[in-house]
C-alpha positions in Angstrom: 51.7 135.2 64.8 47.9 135.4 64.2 45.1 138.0 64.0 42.3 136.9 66.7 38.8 139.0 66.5 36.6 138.5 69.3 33.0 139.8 68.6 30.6 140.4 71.6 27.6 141.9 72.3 27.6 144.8 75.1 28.6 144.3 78.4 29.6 140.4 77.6 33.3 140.1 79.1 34.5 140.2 75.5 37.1 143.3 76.3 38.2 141.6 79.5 38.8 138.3 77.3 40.5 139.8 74.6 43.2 141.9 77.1 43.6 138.4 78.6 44.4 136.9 76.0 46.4 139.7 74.5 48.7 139.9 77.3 48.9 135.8 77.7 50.3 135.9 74.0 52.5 139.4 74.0 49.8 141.0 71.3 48.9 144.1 70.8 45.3 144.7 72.1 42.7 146.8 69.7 39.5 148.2 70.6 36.9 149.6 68.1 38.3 153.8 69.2 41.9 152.9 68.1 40.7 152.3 64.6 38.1 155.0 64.7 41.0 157.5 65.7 43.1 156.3 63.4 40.2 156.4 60.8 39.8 159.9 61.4 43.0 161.4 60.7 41.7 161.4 56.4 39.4 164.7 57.8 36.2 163.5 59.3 34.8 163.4 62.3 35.4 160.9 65.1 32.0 160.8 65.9 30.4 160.4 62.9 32.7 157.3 62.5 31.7 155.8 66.0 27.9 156.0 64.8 28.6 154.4 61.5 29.9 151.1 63.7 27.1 151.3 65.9 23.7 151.9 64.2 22.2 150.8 61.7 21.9 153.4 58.8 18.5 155.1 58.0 16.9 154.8 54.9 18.1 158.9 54.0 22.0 157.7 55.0 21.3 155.2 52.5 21.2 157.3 49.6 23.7 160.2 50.8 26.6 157.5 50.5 28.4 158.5 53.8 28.1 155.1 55.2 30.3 153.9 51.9 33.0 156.5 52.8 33.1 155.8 57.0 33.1 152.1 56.2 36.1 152.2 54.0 38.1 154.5 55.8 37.6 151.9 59.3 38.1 148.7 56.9 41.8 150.3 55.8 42.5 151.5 59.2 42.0 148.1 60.4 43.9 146.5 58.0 46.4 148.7 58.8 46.5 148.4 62.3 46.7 144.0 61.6 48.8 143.4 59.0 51.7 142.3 60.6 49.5 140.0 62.6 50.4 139.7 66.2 47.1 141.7 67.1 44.1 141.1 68.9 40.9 143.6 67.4 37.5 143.5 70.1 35.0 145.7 68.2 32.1 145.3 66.1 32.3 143.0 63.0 36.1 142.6 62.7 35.4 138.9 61.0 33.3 140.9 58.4 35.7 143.4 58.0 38.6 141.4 57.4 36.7 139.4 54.8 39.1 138.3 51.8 42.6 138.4 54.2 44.2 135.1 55.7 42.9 132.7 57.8 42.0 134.8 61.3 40.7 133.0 64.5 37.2 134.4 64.8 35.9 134.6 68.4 32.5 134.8 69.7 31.7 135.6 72.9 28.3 135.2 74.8 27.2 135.5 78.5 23.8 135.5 80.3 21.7 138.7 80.9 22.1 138.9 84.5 26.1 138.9 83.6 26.0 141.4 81.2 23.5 143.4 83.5 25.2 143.6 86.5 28.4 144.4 84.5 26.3 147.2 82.7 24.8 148.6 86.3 28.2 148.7 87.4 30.1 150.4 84.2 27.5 153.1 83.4 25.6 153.1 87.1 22.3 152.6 85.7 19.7 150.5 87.0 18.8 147.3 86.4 15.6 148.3 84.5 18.1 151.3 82.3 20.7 148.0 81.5 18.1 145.7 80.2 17.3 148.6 77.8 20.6 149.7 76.7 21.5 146.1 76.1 18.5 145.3 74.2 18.9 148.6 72.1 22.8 147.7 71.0 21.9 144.5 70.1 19.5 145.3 68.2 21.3 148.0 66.0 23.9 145.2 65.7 21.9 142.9 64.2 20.2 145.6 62.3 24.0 146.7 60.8 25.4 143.7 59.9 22.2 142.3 58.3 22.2 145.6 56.1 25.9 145.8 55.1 26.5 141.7 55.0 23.4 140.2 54.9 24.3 138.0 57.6 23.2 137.3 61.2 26.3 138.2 63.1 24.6 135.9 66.4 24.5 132.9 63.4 27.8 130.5 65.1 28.5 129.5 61.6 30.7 133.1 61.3 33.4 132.2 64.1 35.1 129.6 64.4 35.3 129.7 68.6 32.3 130.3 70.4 32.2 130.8 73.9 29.0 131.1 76.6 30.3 132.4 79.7 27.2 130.9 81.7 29.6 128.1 83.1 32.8 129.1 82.1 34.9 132.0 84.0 37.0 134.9 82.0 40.5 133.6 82.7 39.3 129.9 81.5 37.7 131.3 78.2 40.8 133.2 77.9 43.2 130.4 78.0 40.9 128.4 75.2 41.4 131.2 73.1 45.1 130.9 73.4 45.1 127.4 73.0 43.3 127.8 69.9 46.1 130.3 68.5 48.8 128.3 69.1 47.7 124.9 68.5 45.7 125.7 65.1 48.7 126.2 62.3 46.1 127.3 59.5 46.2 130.8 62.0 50.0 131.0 61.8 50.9 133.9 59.7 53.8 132.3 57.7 54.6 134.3 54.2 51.7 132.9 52.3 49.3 134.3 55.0 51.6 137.7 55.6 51.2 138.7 51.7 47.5 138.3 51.8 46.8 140.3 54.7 49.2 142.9 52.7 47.1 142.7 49.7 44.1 143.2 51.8 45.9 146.2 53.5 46.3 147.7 50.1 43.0 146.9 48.6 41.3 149.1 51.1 44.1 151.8 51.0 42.7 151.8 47.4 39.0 151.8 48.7 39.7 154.9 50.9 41.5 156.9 48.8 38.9 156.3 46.0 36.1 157.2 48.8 38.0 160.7 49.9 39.5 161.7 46.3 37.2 164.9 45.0 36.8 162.9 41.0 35.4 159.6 42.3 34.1 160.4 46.0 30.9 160.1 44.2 30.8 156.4 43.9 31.3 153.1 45.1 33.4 150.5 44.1 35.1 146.5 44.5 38.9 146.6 45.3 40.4 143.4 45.4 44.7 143.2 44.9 47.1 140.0 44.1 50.2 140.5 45.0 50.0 144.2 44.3 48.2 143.9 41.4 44.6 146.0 42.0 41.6 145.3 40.2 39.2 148.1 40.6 35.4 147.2 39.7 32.5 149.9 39.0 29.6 150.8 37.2 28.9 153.8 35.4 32.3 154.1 34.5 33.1 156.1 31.3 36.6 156.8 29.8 37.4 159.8 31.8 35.9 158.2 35.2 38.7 155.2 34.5 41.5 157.5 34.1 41.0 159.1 37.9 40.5 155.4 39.2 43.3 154.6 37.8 45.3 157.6 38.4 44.1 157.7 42.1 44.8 153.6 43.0 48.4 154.1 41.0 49.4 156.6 43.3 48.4 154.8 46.4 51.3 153.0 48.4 52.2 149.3 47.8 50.4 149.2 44.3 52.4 147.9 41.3 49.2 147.5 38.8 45.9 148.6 38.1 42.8 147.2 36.0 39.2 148.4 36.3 36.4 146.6 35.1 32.6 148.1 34.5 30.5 145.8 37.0 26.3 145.3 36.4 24.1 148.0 38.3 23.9 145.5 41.4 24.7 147.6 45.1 28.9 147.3 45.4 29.7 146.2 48.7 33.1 146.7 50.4 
């Protein structure tokens, strides 16, 4: 009854492991365009979403606040899509966005260049010369976005806790290691302890979203945290009438029995 991400870079069997290992345990299988559709159903556009998970923002994104908005809207769609566990997400940064949930089995998957080459000449019929490129190019917006948003090297093995190189090892076995690591590792069972934080985590970015799309506080960013449906908003520049539309907007979300907001230093706020 656990969540399993499995982060790869383009073209690096990841998608083929994470079906495998979907079907071997009777999950449901995830990829990045069922969260983006889902995502998309508050009013914005599709692809706007796909190119905030896929490039790094420029410097004038970084002041017109959209990437706060897209982010939110995918981190509550995902939670969304997981919380009952059972699941199996392949798409960029799922670790990262599931930050603050239960335990989840974080999978990393890595394979040589000539594997992810040949897999990339054969997907998109390029040539070899048009692969190497268009490999090096995602990768390098990867690193790009998840040092910017996280601050973090997403190749660093320290953020999963499975990593697997392909060079030696074929696609069913790295499947069935995955699997092994589900069921044998109980800290990834999602008994009621883990079940009511992934809930909370559900509802924190519920809150997040609706604070991100609602007209009176679209304009800034905040922390969302929740305990047991408790939320606890955090912002700066906050004034009296600016805490009354936080509140008012997080009260009337689903699943929230409580809200506090606290005024936070002049620091960036991070989802």
């Amino acid at each position: 009854m656990s969540v399993i991400t499995i982060s790869r870079g383009s073209f690096s069997g990841g998608k083929l492991i994470a079906e495998g290992v979907a079907k071997q345990l009777g999950y449901r299988c995830i990829d990045r365009d069922v969260i983006v559709e889902r995502a998309a159903a508050a009013g914005v556009s599709q692809e706007e979403l796909q190119r905030a998970l896929e490039e790094p923002p420029s410097f004038l994104e970084r002041l017109q606040h959209k990437r706060y908005l897209y982010l939110a809207l995918i981190q509550a769609a995902l939670a969304e899509e997981v919380r009952e566990g059972r699941a199996v997400y392949h798409g960029h940064a799922g670790h990262l966005l599931l930050l603050g949930g239960p335990p989840v089995l974080r999978v990393r998957v890595i394979a040589p260049l000539e594997f992810r080459v040949k897999m990339a000449c054969e997907r998109l019929h390029i040539s070899e010369a048009e692969a190497l490129e268009y490999i090096r190019k995602v990768d390098e917006q990867r690193q790009k976005w998840t040092r910017y948003l996280y601050g973090v090297d997403w190749t660093d093995p320290s953020l999963y806790d499975l990593v697997i190189n392909l060079e030696n090892i074929s696609l069913e076995e790295a499947q069935d290691l995955v699997v092994a690591m589900a069921k044998r590792r109980r800290c990834y069972d999602f008994d009621e302890t883990c079940r009511a934080a992934l809930e909370d985590m559900a509802i924190a970015s519920r809150v997040r979203a609706r604070l991100a799309l609602d007209p009176a506080t679209s304009a800034l960013e905040f922390n969302v945290s929740c305990k047991g449906g408790i939320v606890t908003v955090q912002g700066r520049g906050l004034h009296a009438e600016l805490v009354r539309e936080v509140e008012r907007v997080a009260a009337s979300t689903e699943g929230v029995r409580e809200v506090r907001v606290s005024r936070v230093a002049s620091e960036a706020l991070r989802g």
